[in-house]
N, C-alpha and C positions, 0 to 999 in steps of 0.2 A: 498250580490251580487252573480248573477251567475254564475259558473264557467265559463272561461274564452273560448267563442267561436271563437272571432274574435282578437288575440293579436296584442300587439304592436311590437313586433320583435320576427325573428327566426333566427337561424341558417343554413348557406348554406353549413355547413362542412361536408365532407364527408371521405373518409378511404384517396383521397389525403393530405386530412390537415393533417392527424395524421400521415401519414407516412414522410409528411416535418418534423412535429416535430422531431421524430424519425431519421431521418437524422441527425437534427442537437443535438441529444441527443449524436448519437454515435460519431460524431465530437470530441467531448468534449470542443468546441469551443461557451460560450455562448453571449459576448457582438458584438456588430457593428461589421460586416467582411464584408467578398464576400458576403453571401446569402442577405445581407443588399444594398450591391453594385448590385447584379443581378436585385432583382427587381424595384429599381431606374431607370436603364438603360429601365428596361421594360416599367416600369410605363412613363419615359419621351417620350418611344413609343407610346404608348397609346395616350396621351394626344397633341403629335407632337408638342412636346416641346423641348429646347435644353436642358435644367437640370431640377434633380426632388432633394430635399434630404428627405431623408425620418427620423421623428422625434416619439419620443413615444406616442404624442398622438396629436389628430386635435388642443390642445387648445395650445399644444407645437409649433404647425406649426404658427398657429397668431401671439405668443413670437417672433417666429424667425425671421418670413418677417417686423414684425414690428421692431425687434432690430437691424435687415441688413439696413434698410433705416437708422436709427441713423449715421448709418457710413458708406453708403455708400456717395462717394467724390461728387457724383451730388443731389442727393436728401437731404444729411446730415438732416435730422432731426431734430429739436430742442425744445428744452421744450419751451410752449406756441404757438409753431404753431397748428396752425388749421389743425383739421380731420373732415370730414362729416361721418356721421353715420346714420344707418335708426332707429327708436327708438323699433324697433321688433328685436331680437337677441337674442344671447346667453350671458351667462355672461363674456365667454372669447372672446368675439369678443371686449368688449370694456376692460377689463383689462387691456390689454396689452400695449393697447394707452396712458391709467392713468399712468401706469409704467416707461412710459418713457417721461411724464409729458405734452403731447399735450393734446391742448385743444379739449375738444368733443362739434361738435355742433347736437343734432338733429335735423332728417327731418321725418314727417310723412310717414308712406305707401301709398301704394292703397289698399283700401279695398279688390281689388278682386284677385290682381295680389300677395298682400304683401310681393312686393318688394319696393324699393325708389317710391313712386308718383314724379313724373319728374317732371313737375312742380314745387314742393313744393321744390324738390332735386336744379336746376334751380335757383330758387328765392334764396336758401340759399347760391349759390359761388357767391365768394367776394373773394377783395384783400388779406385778409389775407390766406387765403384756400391754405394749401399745400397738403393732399391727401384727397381722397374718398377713404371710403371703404366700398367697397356693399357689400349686402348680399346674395348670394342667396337661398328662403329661401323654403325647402319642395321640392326640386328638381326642384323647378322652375328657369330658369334665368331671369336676369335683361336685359333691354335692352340697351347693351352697343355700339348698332350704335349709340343711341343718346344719352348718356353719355359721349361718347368717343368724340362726338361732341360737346356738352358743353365747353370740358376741351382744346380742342385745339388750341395748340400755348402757352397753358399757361402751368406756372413753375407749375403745379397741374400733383400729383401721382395716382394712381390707382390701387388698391386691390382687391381681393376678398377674401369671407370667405364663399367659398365651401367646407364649408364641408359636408354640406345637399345633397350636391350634384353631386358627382360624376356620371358621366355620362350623364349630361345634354351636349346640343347644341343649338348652335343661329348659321344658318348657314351654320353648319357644322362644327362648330368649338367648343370644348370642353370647358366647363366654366372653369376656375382657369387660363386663359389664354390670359383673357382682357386688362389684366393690367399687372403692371413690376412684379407682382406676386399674385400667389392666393394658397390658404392651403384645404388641405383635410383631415377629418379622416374615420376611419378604425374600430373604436370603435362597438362594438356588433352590435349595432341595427342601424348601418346604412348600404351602397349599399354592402360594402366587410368589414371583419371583422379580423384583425392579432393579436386579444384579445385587446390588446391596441395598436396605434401608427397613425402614422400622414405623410402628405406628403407637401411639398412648391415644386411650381414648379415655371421657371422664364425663361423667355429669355435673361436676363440682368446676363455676365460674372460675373463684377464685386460681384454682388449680390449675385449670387453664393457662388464665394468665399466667402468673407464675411461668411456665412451661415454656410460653412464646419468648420470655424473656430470656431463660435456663439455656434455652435453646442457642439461641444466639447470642452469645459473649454475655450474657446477664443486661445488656442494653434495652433500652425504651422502643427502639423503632418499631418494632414488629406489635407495639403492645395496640389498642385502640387509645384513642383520643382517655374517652372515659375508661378507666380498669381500675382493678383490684390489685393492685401494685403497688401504682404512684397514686391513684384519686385520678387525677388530670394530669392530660403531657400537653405541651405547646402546640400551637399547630405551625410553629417553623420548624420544616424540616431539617434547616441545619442546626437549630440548635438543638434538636434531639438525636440531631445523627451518632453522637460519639459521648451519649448520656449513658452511665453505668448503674444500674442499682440491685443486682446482687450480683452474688459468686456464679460465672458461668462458665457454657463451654461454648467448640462452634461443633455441635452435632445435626448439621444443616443438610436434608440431603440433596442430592442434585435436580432439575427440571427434568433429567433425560427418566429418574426414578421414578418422579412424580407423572409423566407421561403412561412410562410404561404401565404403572399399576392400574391406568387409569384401564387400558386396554384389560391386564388381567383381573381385572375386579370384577367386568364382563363373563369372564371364561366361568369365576370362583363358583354357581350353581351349578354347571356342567363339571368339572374336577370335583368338588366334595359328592356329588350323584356319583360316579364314575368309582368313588374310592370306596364309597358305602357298598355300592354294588360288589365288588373285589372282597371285602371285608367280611361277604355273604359267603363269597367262596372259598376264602379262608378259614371262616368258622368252620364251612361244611367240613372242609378236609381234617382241622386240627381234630374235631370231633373222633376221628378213626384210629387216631392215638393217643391214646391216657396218660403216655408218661409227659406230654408237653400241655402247660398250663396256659392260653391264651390270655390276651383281656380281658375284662369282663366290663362291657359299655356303661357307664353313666349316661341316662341321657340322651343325646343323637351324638355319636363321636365325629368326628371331620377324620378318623383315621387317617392320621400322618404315616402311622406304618404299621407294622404289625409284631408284637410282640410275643417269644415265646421265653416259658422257662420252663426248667427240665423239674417235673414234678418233683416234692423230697421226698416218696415214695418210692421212686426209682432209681435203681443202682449205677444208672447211667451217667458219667461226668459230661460234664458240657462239650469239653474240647472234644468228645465225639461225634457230638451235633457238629459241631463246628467245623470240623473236618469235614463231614459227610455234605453240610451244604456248602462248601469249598470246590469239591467232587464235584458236585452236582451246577456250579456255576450262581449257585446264589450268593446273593453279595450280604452281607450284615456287619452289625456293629455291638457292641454294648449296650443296653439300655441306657442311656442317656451318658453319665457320667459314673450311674453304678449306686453305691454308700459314700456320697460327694465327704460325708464327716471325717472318712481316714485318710484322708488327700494332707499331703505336708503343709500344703498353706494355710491350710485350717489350724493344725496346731502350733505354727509358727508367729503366726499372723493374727488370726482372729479372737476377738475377745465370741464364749460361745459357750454351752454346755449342752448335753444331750437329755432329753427325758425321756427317762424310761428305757427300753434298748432298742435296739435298730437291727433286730433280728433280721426283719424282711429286705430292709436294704440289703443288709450283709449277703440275703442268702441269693437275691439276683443280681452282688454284682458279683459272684462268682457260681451262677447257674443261669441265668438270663442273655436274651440278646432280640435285636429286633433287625428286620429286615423291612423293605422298601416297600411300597407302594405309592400308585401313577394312575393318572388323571384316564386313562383308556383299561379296556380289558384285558384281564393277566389270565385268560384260561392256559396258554402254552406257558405261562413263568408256573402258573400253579402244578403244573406237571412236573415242573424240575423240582419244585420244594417238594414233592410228593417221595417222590425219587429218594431225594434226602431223606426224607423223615424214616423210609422203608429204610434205608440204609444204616441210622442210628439207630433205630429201636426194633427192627424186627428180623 
């Protein structure tokens, strides 16, 4: 293979990050504090959200919003309630559902959107159905005016698992923000990077709380005085210090995370500008060849990367593509996870059923794949993908 022309992720760090570090080196202060607290506050600016908490990593964030509904007093949760699911994902989007023993149903994509096909999504709510959780996937959003329309009036929740995508909009409005909560991560290779760590934001108090407790061993400290928890906590701090009052974990992330992000929260208008712009020049190119089917934007997408699949019009197998941008020094991967539903833990493990078929899953995760995209201009990467695409299909 040739060296690597066109990658799948870079780095946006620059002498800010390392001097946040450095901050908090000289603190001497390394678990959850202020600089944890600061860019919470910031991040639930951004997103013009009332609360954000911020967790070690994006798969920590799904754990959390899915373990706050277990107990929160309106939604309460319960093992064998229904979750909708799209069958393209990551592995911890549906984890965390199994965990706490709801049942998963799938629904197909759209081929071009690969987000929920509405329709298929549609046909699959039913009486049982207690939340949706979409995905949205590659920086795309889902389209949640008519989602949100589906579910109205009914006892039915609504999620998201943005972590793909930080910085998308429907709107005007920031995706992780559709529903009574949606999760972000932070991890390297996606829009902002704190090394590891995660973010749930929520307009729902209660949930909140909830959250700040989940978070930390299921204890009181972290809660306010007054919450939707306990009612009221002491104000001795040692008698609250080693107060338990639900099932928790320590999904706590570091100061040095909390720092850092605060620095690339700054960058996050410049990188989502940067990737749109890239995204222009990707369309232009894919346009020149018909047998590969790009995205199709919902919305304003934060392009996380760029997705292509081999039209089923065309006699071409993938593994030519694949090869050809191998040659050519482009880096790629799968679409995310693929058709997550024929994965052996699913059928081992998960209580689940499928609605309807999963045609389009099926058919990108064996004709689909996505490559990279970076906060700076890819005119010389886009040359090499050009190169490829000439090279598989012409």
């Amino acid at each position: 293979m040739t060296d690597p022309v066109f990658t799948l992720a870079t780095s946006s760090w620059d002498e800010n990050e390392i001097e946040a570090i450095n901050r908090v080196v000289a603190s001497g202060f390394f678990s959850m504090g202020k600089e944890v607290a600061t860019f919470e506050k910031q991040f639930a600016t951004f997103a013009d959200t009332p609360y954000a908490v911020m967790v070690n990593s994006g798969s920590s964030a799904n754990l959390l919003m899915v373990a706050a509904l277990r107990y929160h007093s309106k939604a309460n949760l319960q093992p064998g309630d229904e979750v909708i699911v799209p069958a393209v994902s990551w592995s911890t989007t549906y984890s965390p559902l199994y965990q706490y023993g709801l049942k998963l149903k799938f629904v197909d994509i759209d081929l071009e959107t690969l987000n929920f096909d509405l329709d298929a999504l549609e046909k699959a709510i039913g009486p049982k159905t207690r939340l949706i959780m979409a995905v949205n996937l590659l920086g795309n959003p889902n389209d949640y005016n008519k989602i949100n329309a589906m579910i109205a009036g009914r006892d039915i929740y609504l999620i998201e698992d943005n972590c793909e995508s930080l910085g998308a909009t429907l709107g005007g409005q920031q995706t992780g923000t559709f529903g009574i909560a949606g999760s972000y991560s932070c991890f390297f290779s996606h829009h902002i990077s704190t090394m590891e760590g995660g973010m749930v934001t929520t307009n729902d108090e209660e949930l909140y709380h909830i959250m700040l407790s989940v978070r930390a061993h299921g204890w009181t400290r972290n809660l306010p005085e007054t919450n939707l928890v306990t009612g009221q906590k002491s104000t001795d701090a040692f008698e609250e210090s080693f107060r338990f009052v639900l099932p928790g974990y320590n999904l706590r992330p570091l100061e040095m995370s909390g720092a850092i992000g605060q620095e690339q929260l700054l960058k996050l208008p410049m990188i989502v500008g940067n990737r749109r712009k890239n995204a222009v020049l990707f369309k232009d190119l894919t346009k020149e060849f018909g047998d590969v089917i790009s995205q199709k934007e919902i919305g304003e997408s934060s392009w996380f990367g760029f997705s292509m699949v081999v039209n089923p019009e065309c006699n071409i197998d993938r593994s030519v593509l694949l090869n050809s941008l191998q040659k050519s020094g482009v880096e790629c991967r799968p679409i995310v996870a693929g058709n997550f539903a024929k994965n052996k833990v699913v059928e081992k493990y998960f209580d689940y059923e499928i609605s309807g078929n999963l045609k389009n899953a099926e058919y990108i995760d064996g004709a689909g794949l996505f490559i990279g995209n970076h906060h700076y201009p890819l005119e010389k990467e886009m040359e090499a993908l050009r190169t490829a695409l000439k090279g598989a299909f012409c």
